[in-house]
C-alpha positions in Angstrom: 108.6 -137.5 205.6 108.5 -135.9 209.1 105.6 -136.7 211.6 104.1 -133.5 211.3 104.3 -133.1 207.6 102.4 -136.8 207.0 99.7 -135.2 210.2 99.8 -132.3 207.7 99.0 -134.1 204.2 96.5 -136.7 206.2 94.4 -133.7 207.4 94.4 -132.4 203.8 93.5 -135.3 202.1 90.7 -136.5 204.6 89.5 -132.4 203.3 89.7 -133.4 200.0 87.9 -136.4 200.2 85.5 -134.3 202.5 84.6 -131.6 199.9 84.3 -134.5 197.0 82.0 -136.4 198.6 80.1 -133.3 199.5 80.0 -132.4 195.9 79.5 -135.6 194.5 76.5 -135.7 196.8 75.3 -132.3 195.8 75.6 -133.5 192.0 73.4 -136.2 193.1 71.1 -134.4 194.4 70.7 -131.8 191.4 70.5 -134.8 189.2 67.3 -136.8 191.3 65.4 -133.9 192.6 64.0 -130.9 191.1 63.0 -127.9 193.4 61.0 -124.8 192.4 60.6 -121.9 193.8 57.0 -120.3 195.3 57.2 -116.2 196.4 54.8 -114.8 197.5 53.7 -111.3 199.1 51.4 -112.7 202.3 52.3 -113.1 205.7 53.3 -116.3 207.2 50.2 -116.2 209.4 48.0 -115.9 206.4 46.0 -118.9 205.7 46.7 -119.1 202.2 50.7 -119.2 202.8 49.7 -121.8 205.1 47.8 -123.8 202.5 51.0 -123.7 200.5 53.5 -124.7 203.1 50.6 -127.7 203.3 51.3 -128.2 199.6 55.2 -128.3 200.1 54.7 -131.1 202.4 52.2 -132.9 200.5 54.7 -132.6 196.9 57.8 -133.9 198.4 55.1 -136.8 200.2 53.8 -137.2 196.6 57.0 -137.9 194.8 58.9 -138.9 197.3 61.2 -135.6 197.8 62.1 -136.2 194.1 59.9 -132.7 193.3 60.2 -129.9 195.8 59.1 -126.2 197.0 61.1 -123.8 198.3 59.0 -121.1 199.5 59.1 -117.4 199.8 56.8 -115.6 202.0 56.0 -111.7 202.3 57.5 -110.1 199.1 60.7 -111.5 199.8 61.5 -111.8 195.8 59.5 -109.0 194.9 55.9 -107.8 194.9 53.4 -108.8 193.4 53.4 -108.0 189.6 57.4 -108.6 189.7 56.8 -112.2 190.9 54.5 -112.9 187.4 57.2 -111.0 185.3 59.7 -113.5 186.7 57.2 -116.3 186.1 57.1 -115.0 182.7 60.8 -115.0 181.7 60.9 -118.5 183.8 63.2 -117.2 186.4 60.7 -117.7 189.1 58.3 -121.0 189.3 54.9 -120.3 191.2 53.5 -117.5 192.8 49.7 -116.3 194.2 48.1 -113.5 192.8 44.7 -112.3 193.0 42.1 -113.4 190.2 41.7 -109.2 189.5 45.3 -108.9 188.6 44.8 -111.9 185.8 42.6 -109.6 183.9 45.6 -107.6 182.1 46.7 -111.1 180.9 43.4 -112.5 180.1 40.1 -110.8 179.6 38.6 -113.7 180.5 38.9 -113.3 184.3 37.2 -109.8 184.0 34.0 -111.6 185.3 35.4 -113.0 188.6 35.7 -109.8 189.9 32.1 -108.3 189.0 30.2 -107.5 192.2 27.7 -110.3 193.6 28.4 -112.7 191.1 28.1 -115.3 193.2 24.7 -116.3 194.8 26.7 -118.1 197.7 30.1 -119.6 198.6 29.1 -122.8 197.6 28.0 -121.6 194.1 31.4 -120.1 193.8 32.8 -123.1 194.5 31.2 -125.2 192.4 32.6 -122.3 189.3 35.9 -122.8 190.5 36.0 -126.4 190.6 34.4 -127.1 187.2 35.0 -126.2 183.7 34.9 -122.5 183.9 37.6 -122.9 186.2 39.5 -125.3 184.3 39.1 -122.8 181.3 40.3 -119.2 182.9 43.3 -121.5 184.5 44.6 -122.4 181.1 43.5 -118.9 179.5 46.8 -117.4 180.1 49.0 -119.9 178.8 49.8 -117.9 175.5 50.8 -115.0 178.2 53.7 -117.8 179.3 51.4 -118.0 182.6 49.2 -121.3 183.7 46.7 -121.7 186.9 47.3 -124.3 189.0 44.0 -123.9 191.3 41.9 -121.0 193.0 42.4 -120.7 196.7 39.4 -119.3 198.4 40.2 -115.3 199.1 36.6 -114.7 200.6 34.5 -111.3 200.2 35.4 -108.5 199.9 34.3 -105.2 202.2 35.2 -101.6 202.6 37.0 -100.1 205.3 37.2 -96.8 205.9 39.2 -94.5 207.9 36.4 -91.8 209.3 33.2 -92.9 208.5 31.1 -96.1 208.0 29.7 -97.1 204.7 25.9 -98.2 205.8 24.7 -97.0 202.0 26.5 -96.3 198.6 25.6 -92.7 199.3 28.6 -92.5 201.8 30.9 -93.5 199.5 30.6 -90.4 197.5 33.5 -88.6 197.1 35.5 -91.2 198.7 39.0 -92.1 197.5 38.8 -95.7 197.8 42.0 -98.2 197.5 41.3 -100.8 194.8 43.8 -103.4 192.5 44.8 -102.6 189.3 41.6 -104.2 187.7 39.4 -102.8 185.5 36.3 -104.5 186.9 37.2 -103.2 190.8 37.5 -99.3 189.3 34.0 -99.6 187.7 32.2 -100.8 190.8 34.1 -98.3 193.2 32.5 -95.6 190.5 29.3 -97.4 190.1 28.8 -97.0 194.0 29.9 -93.2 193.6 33.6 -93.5 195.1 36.6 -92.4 193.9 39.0 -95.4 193.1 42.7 -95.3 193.6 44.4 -98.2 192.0 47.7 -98.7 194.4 50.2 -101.8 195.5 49.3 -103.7 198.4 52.6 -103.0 200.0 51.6 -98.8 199.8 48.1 -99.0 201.4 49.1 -99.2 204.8 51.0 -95.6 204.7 48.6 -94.2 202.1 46.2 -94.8 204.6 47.9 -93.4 207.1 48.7 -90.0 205.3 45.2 -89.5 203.7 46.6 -90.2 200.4 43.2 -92.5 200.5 39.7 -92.6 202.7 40.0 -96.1 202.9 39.9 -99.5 201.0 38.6 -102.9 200.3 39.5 -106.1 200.8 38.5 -109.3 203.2 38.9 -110.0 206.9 42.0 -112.2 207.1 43.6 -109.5 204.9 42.5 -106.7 206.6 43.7 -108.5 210.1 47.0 -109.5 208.8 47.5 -106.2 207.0 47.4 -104.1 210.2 45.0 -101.7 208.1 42.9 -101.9 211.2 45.3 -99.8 213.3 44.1 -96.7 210.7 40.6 -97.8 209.6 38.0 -97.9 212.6 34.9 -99.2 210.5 35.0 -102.1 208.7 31.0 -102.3 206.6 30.4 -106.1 205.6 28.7 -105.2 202.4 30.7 -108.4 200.7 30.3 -106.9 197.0 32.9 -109.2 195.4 34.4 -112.8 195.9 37.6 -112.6 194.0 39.2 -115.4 194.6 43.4 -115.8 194.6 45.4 -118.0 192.3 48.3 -119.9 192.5 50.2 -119.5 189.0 53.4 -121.6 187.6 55.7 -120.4 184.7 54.6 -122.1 181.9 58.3 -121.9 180.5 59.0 -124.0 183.6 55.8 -126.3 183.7 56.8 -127.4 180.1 60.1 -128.1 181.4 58.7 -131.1 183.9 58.3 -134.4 182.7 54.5 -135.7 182.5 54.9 -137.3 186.3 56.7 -134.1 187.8 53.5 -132.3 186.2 50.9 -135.0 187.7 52.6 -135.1 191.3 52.2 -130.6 191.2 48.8 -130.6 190.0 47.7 -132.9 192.9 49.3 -131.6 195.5 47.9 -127.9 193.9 44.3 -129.8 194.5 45.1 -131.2 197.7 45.7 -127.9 199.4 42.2 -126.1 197.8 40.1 -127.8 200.4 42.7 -127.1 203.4 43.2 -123.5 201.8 39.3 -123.4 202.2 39.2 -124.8 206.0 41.7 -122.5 207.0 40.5 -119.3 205.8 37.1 -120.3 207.4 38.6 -120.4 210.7 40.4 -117.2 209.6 37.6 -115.0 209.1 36.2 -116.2 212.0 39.8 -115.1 214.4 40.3 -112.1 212.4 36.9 -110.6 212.7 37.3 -111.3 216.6 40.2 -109.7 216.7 39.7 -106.5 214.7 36.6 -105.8 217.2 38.8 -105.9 220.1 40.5 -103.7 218.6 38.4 -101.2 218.2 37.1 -101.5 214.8 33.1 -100.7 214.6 31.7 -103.4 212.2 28.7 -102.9 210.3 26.0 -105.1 208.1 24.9 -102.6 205.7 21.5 -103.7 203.4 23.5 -105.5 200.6 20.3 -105.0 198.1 21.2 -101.3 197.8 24.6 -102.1 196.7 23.2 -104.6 194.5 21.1 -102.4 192.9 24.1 -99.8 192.1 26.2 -102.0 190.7 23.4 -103.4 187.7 25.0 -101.0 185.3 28.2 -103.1 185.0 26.5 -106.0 183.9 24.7 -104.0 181.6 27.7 -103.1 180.3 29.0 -106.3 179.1 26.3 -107.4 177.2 28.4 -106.6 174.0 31.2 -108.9 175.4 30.2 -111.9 173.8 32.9 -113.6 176.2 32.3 -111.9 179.7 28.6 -112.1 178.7 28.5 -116.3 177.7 30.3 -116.7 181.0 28.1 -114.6 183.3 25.1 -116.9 181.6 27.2 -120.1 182.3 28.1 -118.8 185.8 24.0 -118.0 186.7 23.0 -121.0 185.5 24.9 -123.2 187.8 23.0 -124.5 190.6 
């Protein structure tokens, strides 16, 4: 065999052996370690994405890189109802979505978006750490859906476009942005707005063309969101504290072995109190930074909206459900 044709085969084979090894490896790896996929439609500045990148870390720490995320920031796979209809058909793994969205899968969470459930932060807290939380986690899992934790999503204010709200009275008339919950439509009209259920991703240009007076929604969001750019007044009436949660395919949390399912959940717990920290300082940078820019923010007398919004409650009282709940929420100290 000539010189060159042996230089020839000995490149090829040292290739081939390459590749193999490569592939062998990869095979390895596919056989010891499991990742699953996170997508989300936040930011990478927001403080909850950064609770979950804290939660990536603290998995692969947890199991020792045997159970992995791969995650997926700002609508990357879709928004946000697409990401839980992949969850559902268990081509997608975890995902946030806000506690309003829950209620077409659960009636159950209908009561964490009514207005000033919450007598503080700490009492809504204390809801979502206990057994009521425990229970509207696991309430969708016949929907192919199960909570893994609430991450604190703050209150929520309206921001307008031309006009502060100091009083429900300027809301009349007002087409308001809300999510596609039930709960959220009945306080806008409670107040005397208008509400206009729309995706997240078409606020920003709806606002911009008038297709709505404004929205509602909390300070990180409303900072992150650029919404500010368009809406001048921003009035902290905090009616609701809907919180977020982080979701997993039940089709794909039955499919991890009892330890895989121990090392999530903790690492899902771990990053509540960091989630919590960060959105703290969040509110505090985002509020700073809307008021340089411009945006007039008002404290509006938070008893009048209180007082608006009583009808809704009323209105439950034939839910056995909502209404036990709402008892079991009040009653916590």
């Amino acid at each position: 065999m000539r010189k060159k044709e042996i230089k020839s085969f000995q490149r090829g084979l040292i290739v081939v052996l390459a590749l193999t090894f490569i592939l062998l490896n990869q095979c390895s790896i596919k056989k010891d370690t499991k990742a699953l996929k996170l997508a989300h439609g936040l930011p990478t500045e927001h403080p909850v994405h950064n609770a979950m990148v804290y939660m990536q870390k603290r998995l692969a720490e947890i199991s020792e890189g045997k159970l992995t995320l791969q995650i997926y920031p700002s609508g990357q796979l879709g928004s946000e109802q697409q990401c839980v209809e992949l969850l559902q058909i268990g081509s997608l793994a975890i995902t946030k979505v806000s506690a309003a969205i829950m209620e077409s899968f659960a009636d159950d969470y209908k009561v964490l978006g009514l207005p000033y459930l919450f007598r503080s932060k700490e009492h809504g807290f204390k809801v979502m750490d206990g057994e009521i939380g425990r229970e509207l986690l696991l309430s969708t899992e016949n929907k192919w859906l199960r909570g893994l934790c609430f991450y604190d999503a703050g209150s929520r204010s309206f921001y307008t476009i031309s006009k502060p709200i100091v009083t429900p009275d300027d809301l009349t008339g007002m087409k308001i942005r809300v999510m596609k919950s039930k709960t959220a439509m009945e306080m806008v009209q409670a107040l005397g707005g208008s509400p206009t259920p729309l995706s997240w991703g078409e606020l920003y240009t709806a606002l911009q063309s008038g297709v709505v007076d404004g929205a509602e929604n909390n300070p990180p969001s409303f900072n992150t969101s650029h919404h500010y750019e368009v809406c001048k007044y921003y009035s902290m009436d905090e009616h609701s504290a809907v919180p977020d949660v982080l979701i997993i395919s039940k089709t794909i949390w039955d499919r991890l072995n009892d330890q895989e399912q121990k090392w999530l959940q903790q690492a899902a717990d771990e990053s509540v109190p960091v989630e919590r920290k960060l959105w703290a300082e969040s509110v505090k940078e985002s509020l700073k930074i809307v008021l340089e820019a411009g945006v007039k923010i008002n404290y509006p007398d938070k008893d009048l909206f209180r007082e608006k919004v009583k009808s809704i409650y009323d209105g439950y009282k034939s839910n056995e459900t909502i209404h036990s709940y709402i008892q079991r929420i009040q009653a916590i100290n």
